[in-house]
N, C-alpha and C positions, 0 to 999 in steps of 0.2 A: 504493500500500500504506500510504503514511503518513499519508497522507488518511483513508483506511479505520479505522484506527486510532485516532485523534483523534474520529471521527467513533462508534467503539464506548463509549468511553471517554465521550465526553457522553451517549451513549443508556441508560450503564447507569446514570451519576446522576440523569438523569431518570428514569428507570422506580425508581430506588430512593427518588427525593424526599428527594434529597441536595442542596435549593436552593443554600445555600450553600458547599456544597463545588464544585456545580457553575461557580457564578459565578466563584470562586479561579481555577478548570481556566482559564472563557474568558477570564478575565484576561491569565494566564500563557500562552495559546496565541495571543492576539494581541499581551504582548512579544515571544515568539517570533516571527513573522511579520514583527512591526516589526525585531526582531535580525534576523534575516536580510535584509530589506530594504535595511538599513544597512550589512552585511557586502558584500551583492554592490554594491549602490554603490560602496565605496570599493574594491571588487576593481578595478570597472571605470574609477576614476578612475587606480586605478594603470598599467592597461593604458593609459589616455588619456596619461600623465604620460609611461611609456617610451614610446607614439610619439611624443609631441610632443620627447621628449628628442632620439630619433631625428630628426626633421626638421629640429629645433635645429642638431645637426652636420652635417647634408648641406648645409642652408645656407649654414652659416658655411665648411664647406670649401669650398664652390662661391663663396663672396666673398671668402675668402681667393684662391681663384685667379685671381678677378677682379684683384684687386688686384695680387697681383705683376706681369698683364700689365699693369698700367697703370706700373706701376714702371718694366718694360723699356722703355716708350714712352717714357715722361720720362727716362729716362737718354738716349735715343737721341736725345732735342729736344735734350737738356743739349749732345749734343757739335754737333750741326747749328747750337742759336745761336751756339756758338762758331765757329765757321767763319765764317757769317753777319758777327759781328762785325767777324772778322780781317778777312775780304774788305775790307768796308763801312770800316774804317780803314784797309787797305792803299792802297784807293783814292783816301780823301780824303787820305792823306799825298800821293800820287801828284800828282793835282789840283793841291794847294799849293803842290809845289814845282817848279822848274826841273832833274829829273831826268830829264834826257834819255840818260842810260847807264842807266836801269833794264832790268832783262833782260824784253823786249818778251810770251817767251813765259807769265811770272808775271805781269805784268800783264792779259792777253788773259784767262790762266785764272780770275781773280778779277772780271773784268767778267761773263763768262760765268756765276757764283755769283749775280748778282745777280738778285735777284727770286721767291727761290726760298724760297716760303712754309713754316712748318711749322704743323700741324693736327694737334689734341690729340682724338683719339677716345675712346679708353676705353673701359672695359668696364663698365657697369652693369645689362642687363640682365636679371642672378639679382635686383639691390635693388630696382631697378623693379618685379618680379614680386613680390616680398615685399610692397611698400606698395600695391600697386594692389591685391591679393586679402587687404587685413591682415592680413598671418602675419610683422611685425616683431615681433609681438607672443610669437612664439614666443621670443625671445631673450632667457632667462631675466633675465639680467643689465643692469640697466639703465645701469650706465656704459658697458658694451658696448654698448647698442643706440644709446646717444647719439652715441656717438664712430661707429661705423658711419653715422645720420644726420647726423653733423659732415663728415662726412669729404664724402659725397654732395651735399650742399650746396654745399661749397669747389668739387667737381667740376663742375656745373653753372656757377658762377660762373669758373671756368677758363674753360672754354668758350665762355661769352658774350663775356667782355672778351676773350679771342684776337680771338675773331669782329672786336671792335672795333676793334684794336688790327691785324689782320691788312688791314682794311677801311683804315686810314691807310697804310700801307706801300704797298698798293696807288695808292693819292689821289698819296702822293707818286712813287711808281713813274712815272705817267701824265705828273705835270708834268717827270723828265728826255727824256721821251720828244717833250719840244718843244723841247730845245735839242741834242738828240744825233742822227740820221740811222740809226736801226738797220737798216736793208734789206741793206748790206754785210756785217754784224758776222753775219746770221740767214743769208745766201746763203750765205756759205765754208763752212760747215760741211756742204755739201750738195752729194753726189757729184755729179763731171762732168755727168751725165745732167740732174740739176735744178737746179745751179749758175747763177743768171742771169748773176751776173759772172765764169764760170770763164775764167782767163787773164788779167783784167784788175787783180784784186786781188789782194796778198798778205796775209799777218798780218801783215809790216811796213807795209804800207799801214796796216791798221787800228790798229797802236801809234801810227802817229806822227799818225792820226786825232787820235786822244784825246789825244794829247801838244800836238799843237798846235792845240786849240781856244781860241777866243777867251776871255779872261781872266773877261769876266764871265758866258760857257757856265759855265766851271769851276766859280765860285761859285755857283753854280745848284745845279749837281750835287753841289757839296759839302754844302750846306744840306740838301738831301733827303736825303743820306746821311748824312747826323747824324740828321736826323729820324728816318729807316728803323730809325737805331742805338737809337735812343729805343725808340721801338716794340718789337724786339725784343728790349731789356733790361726790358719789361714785363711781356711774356709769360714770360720767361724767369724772374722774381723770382715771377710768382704758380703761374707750373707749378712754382718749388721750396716752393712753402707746401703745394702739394697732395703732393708728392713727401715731404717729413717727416711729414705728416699722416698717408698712407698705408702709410711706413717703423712708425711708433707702433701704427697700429692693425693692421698683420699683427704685430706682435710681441704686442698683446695678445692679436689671434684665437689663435693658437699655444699662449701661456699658458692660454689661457681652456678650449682642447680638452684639453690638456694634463693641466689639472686635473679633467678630467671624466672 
């Protein structure tokens, strides 16, 4: 109809040889047309702007959750290398000294701790999904998006150096395993039925094992368990730079929704 109309309205300046008023009309009926053009444009950027708004926060909520389970992990190393630690000194006090009254069955439990790796997983794959199909780019805020790829970084780097650092514990793991006899310490634990030395050994047997190994077995085993302790105070120092890193940046995701 509106077509129609516009379309009367030129037909009856031409038929009255109204040139110039005619021209005025097409003037003003193709700002019109460009106004409009420009009107629904920016309707539709704004429809563009709420959904990207919208995908903004499903994101960032879906990394925030990420994050906190990554939190819960590294609290849960935090108390495993502690353990770790204790063990790995309880033992080399042990070693060192001539304590032959130590209570056989705290000893045995702390032998039994050794070896026992921790492995930092995490959760990244909402940020992975963000960089790999470029919609980081949806995260209005550019110190937010940094510190989010700050943070991701560190994680990857956590990662690696574990790897590496996990990969030594192991090296030295292997060289106690040539001056100590582990077949005894691995059988007791294993019902009658599959016990190779059932009847033959007891855990007193196996404390005064380790008690009374040769002087320079001991230093052996003490050496790698320092090393072990190294190792584990490395992983531990760089899982706590990730664990602040990630304390900071859920407190700004929080702010950041917060304010929106």
């Amino acid at each position: 109809p509106m077509i129609k109309f516009f379309r009367k309205i030129r037909y009856n300046l031409m038929s009255e040889n109204k040139i110039g008023k005619y021209f005025k009309y097409a003037i003003g009926e193709i700002l019109l047309v460009v106004i409009g053009i420009l009107i629904a444009l920016q309707i539709n950027n704004w429809n563009e702007n709420d959904k990207n708004k919208g995908y903004e926060k499903k994101y960032l909520a879906r990394i925030q959750s990420d994050i906190k389970q990554d939190l819960a992990e590294l609290k849960r190393h935090f108390k495993t290398d502690t353990l770790n630690l204790d063990t790995h000194t309880y033992l080399n006090r042990f070693f060192n000294s001539d304590t032959i009254n130590a209570n056989p069955k705290i000893v045995l439990s702390h032998f039994y701790n050794i070896g026992k790796l921790n492995w930092f997983e995490g959760n990244n794959i909402v940020f992975d999904d963000m960089k790999s199909s470029g919609k980081t780019s949806l995260i209005a805020s550019d110190s937010l998006r940094d510190k989010i790829q700050n943070y991701y970084r560190l994680f990857e780097e956590v990662i690696k150096q574990e790897s590496l650092h996990n990969g030594s514990i192991k090296a030295y793991l292997d060289k106690t395993s040539l001056v100590l006899e582990y077949g005894p310490f691995i059988e007791i634990v294993f019902p009658k039925r599959w016990n190779a030395y059932y009847g033959q050994i007891t855990q007193i047997d196996l404390y005064n094992k380790l008690n009374n190994l040769e002087e320079h077995k001991k230093k052996i085993l003490v050496e790698n368990y320092s090393s072990i302790k190294a190792q584990i105070a490395y992983n531990s120092l760089i899982r706590s730079k990730l664990y602040e890193k990630g304390m900071d940046l859920s407190k700004s995701i929080d702010d950041y929704l917060t304010e929106k």
